[in-house]
N, C-alpha and C positions, 0 to 999 in steps of 0.2 A: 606160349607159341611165339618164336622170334618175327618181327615186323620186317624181318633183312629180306633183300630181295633172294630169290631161289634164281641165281646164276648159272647152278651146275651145270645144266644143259648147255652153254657157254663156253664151258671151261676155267670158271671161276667162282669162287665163294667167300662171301664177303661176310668179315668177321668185327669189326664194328664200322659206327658214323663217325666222319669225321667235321661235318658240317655240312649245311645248307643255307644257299644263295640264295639271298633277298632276291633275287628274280621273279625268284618261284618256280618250282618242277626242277629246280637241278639240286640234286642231294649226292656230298661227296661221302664214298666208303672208303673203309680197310678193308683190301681182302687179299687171298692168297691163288695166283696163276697154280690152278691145279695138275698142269703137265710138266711144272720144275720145280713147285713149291714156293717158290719169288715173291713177297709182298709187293702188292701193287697199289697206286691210287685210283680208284673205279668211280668217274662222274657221270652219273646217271641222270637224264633227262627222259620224262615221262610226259607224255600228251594226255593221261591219263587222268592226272593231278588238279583240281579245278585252281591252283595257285600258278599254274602252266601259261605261259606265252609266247607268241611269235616271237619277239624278241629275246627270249632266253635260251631257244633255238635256235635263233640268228647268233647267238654268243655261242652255246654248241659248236657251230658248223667255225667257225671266225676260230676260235680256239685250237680247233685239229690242224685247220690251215695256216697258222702261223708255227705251231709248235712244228709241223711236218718240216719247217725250212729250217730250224733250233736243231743246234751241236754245239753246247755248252756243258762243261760238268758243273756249273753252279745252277742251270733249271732242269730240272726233272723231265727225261726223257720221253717221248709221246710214244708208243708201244704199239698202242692200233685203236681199232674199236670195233663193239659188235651191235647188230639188231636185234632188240629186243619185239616180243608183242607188243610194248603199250609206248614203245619208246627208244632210245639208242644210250650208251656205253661208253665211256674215251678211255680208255684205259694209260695210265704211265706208271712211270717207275716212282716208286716211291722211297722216303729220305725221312730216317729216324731222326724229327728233328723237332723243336718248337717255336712257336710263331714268336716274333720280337714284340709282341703290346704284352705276350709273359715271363720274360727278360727283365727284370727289372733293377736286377743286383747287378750291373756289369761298372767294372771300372772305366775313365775313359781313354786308358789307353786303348781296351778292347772296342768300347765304341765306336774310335775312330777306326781301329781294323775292320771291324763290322762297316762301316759305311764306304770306306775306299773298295771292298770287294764288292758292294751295293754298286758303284760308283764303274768297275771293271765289268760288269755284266751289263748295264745299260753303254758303256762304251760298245760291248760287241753289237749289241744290239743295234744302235746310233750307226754303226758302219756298216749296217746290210744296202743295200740298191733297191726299193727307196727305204730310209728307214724305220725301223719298227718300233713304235708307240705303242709302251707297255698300258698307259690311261689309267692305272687302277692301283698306284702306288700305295701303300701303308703296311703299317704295323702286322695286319694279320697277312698279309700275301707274303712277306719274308718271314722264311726259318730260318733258325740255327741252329746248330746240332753243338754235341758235347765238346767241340774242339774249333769250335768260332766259327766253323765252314761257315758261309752264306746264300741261302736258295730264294733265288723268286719263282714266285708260282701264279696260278691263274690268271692268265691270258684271254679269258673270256671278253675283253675291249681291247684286248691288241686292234691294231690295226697299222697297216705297211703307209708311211708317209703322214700328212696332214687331209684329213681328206674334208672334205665340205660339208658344210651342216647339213643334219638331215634328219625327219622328224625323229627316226628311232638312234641316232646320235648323241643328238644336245646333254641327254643329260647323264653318257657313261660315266661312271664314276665315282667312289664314294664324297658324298658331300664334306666337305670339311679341308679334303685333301686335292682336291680338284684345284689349279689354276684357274685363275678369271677367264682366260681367252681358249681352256678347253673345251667352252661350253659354244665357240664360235669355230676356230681353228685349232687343233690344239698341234704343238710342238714339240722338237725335243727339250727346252727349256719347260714345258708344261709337266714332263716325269722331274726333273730336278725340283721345281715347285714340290709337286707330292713328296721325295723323298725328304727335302729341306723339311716338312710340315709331321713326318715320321719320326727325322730327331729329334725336335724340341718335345713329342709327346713322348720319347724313350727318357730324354737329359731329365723333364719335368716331373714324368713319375706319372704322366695326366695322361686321360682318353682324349678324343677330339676334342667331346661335349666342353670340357671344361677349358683347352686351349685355345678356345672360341672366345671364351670370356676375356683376353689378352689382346683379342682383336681392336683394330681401331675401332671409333663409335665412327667415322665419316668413309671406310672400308673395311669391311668386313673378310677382306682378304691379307691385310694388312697383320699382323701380327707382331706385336709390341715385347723385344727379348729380354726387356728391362730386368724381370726376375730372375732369368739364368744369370746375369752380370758378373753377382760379385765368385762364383766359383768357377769361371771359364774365363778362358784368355781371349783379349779383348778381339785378338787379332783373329780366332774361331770365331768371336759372335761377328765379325763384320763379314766374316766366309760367310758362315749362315745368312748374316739378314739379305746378303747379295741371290741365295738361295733362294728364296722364301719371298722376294719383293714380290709385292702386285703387279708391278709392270714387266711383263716378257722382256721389252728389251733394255731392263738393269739386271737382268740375270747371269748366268754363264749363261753362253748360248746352245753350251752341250757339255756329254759329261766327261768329256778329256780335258777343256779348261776346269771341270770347277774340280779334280781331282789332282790335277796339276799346283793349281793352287791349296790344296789342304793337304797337300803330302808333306809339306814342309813345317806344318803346324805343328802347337802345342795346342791339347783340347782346356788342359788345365790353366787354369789363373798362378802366374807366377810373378815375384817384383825383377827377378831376375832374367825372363821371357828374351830381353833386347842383349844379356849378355853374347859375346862375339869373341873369339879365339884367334889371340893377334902373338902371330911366332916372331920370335929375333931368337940370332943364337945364343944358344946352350939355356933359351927360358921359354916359356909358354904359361902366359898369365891370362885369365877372365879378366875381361876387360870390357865394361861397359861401353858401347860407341855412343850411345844418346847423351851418357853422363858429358864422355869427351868431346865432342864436340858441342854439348850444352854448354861447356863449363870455358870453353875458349871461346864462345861469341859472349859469353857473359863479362870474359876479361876484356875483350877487344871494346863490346860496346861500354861497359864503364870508364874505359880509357879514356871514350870518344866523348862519353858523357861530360866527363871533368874540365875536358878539352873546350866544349862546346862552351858549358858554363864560364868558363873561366874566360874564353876571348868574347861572350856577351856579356861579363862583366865590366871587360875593360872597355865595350862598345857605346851600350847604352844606358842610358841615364836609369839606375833605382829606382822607380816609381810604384806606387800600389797599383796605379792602371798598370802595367807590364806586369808585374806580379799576375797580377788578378787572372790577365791575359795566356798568360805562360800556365799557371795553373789550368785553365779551362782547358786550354788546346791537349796540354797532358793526359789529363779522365778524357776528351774525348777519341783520344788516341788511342792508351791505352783498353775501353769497352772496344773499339772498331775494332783493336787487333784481338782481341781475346773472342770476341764474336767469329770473325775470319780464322783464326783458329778452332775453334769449336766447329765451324761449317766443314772445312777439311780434314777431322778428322772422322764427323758420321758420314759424310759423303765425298765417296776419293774423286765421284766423278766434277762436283762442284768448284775441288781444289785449286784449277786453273785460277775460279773466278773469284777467293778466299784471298788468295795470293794478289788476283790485284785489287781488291778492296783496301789491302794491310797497306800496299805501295802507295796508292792513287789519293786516298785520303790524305796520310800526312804532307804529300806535294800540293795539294790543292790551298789546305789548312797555310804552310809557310805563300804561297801564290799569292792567294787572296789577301792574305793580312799585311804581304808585303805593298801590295797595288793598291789597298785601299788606307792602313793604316802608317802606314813608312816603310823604310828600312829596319830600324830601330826594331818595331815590334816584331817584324818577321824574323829574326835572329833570337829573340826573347824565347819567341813559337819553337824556331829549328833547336834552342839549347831544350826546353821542356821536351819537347818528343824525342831528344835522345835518352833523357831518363824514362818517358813511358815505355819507351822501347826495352828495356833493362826487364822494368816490371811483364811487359808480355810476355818477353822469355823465360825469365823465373816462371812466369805460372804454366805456361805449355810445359817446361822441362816437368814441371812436378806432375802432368797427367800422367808418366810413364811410370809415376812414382807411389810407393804402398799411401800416400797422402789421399784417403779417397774421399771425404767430406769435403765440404766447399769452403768450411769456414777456419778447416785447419789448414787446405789449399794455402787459404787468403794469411794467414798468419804467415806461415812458411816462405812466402813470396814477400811478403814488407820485409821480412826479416832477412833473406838472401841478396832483396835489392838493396837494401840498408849497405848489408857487408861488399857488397861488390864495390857500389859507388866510395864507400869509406876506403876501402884497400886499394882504388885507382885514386882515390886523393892523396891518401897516403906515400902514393908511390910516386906521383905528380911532385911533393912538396918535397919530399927526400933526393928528385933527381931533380 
């Protein structure tokens, strides 16, 4: 004897499960509108059910009422619903498709197509008057069907706007996927959260359970991309991690910037990612810009460098203290600036403050040395830090570069400041 409900009397007959809500008392079916044949999705809600709650009810009633305002062809149309004896019915349209946590095979070009239509649905949704908070972002609430279309489903924590905590509120949501500040206010930057937290478990191949384990130990909402690294392009993970912060406002604030920003992406890790297409007539060549423009501040500063040396040669007196001097103020110039580098590229919004670290140190460095130790040694200082300067840019040029260890970095950079400063001496003593 089948366990299915007996709908007939309805006008419906439902032909399998399709799951059930950890709520409790809502069980989704397949079944078939028996007056045109039509597969449908039928979420049945029973008061019946000793796993039944006011709240799964309250999600019921919240679900019919936001879908009733939804005219989207990417979510599944609300249809109607019926009264049942022990319970009520939602019935929609249904969409031959499978949920994205069984997707597992997709290249990322398709991924990325998968997530911008992810990305156009919550756009329409973000534009209703007030807007509407899908709350229940993941893996299983998106299909896709055999042709990459993209459906979200279950709206059962929809809700219109940010509304205020409240006790049957706090904790919509599946845990794992949830933003920090959904469980206070939640936002449209709290669905970007969830879906950011749905691609790293599609890219990783992992359920939540296990991209939890990624998490900071001092934030548990924090999620550390470090693994996806070396097969994605740098400039996707920092899309993502802006996704995915723990802080609402380092986010996108909605989903028309943060798709605006990933339309132009590559999902893939390339050495070639920064290539740029520079026309003159009658040729059109790939052309590096980071290379070119790396490669003219490296000539200009070893010009400067030689320059510098050479008029604190004819300055000040050879000594081992200037030596010694000149040496120190370099290593400590060059870590400032490779640190200030390093800051501005994990964090764009820090950049301001990277930028004047790299300026403000070496000014201080020649200030002080000049005020306290002479002239003499402050020239010693300003010729040194125009060769650490050489060295920072070598090593920043090479982050754009397939050089991804630190200690072939480090080779690669003595070896390029070598040639640069050699080729501007060179060029110094021949003119």
């Amino acid at each position: 004897m089948s366990d299915f409900p007996n709908l007939t009397p309805y006008g419906y007959q439902v032909s399998a499960e399709l799951g059930r809500n950890r709520e409790g008392g809502r069980i989704t079916w397949k079944g078939v509108n028996l007056a045109n044949q039509k597969t449908v999705v039928i979420k049945q809600f029973c008061f019946a059910t000793t796993a039944s709650s006011w709240s799964g009810y309250k999600a019921y009633q919240q679900e019919i009422e936001v879908l009733q305002k939804l005219e989207h062809s990417r979510i599944p149309r609300y249809l109607g619903s019926i009264e049942t004896d022990n319970g009520f019915c939602l019935i929609q349209e249904y969409k031959k498709a499978s949920k994205l946590s069984d997707n597992r095979q997709l290249t990322l070009v398709e991924i990325k197509k998968i997530i911008l239509e992810i990305l156009e649905i919550l756009i329409y949704l973000q534009q209703h008057t007030p807007p509407i908070l899908h709350r229940d972002i993941k893996p299983e609430n998106i299909l896709i069907d055999n042709s990459l279309n993209v459906y979200l489903i279950d709206f059962g924590f929809a809700s219109f706007g940010s509304p205020e905590v409240s006790g049957s509120s706090v904790f919509k949501g599946t845990p794992g996927f949830i933003a920090p500040e959904q469980m206070f206010k939640p936002t449209m930057a709290s669905d970007l959260y969830s879906l950011g937290v749905s691609i790293v478990c599609l890219l990783a191949h992992k359920d939540i359970s296990e991209i939890r384990d990624w998490a900071s130990a001092d934030n548990p909402y924090q999620i550390n991309l470090k693994p996806l690294s070396p097969q994605l392009n740098q400039k996707f993970i920092n899309w993502l991690e802006k996704m995915i912060d723990a802080k609402a406002s380092k986010r996108f604030p909605n989903a028309v910037e943060a798709k605006n920003a990933l339309e132009p992406l590559d999902l893939a890790f390339s050495p070639r990612s920064n290539l740029v297409k520079i026309s003159v007539p009658k040729l059109s060549l790939g052309v590096d810009r980071t290379l070119i423009l790396g490669t003219t501040a490296l000539v200009s500063l070893g010009t400067t460098a030689v320059l510098a040396m050479d008029f604190a040669d004819s300055r000040i007196e050879k000594t081992l203290l200037n030596t010694i001097i000149a040496i120190i103020a370099a290593t400590v110039v060059t870590i400032t600036e490779l640190g200030a580098a390093a800051i501005a590229l994990s964090d764009k919004e820090a950049k301001s403050q990277a930028i004047a670290l790299a300026v403000i140190v070496p000014i201080l460095l020649v200030s002080v040395s000049g005020f306290i130790l002479g002239m003499g040694e402050a020239v010693a200082i300003a010729a040194a830090i125009s060769v650490a300067e050489i060295v920072s840019l070598a090593y920043f040029l090479l982050r754009q570069s397939p050089f991804k260890e630190w200690s072939s970095r480090l080779k690669v950079t003595s070896l390029l400041s070598a040639i640069t400063l050699g080729v501007a001496l060179g060029l110094k003593l021949v003119l």
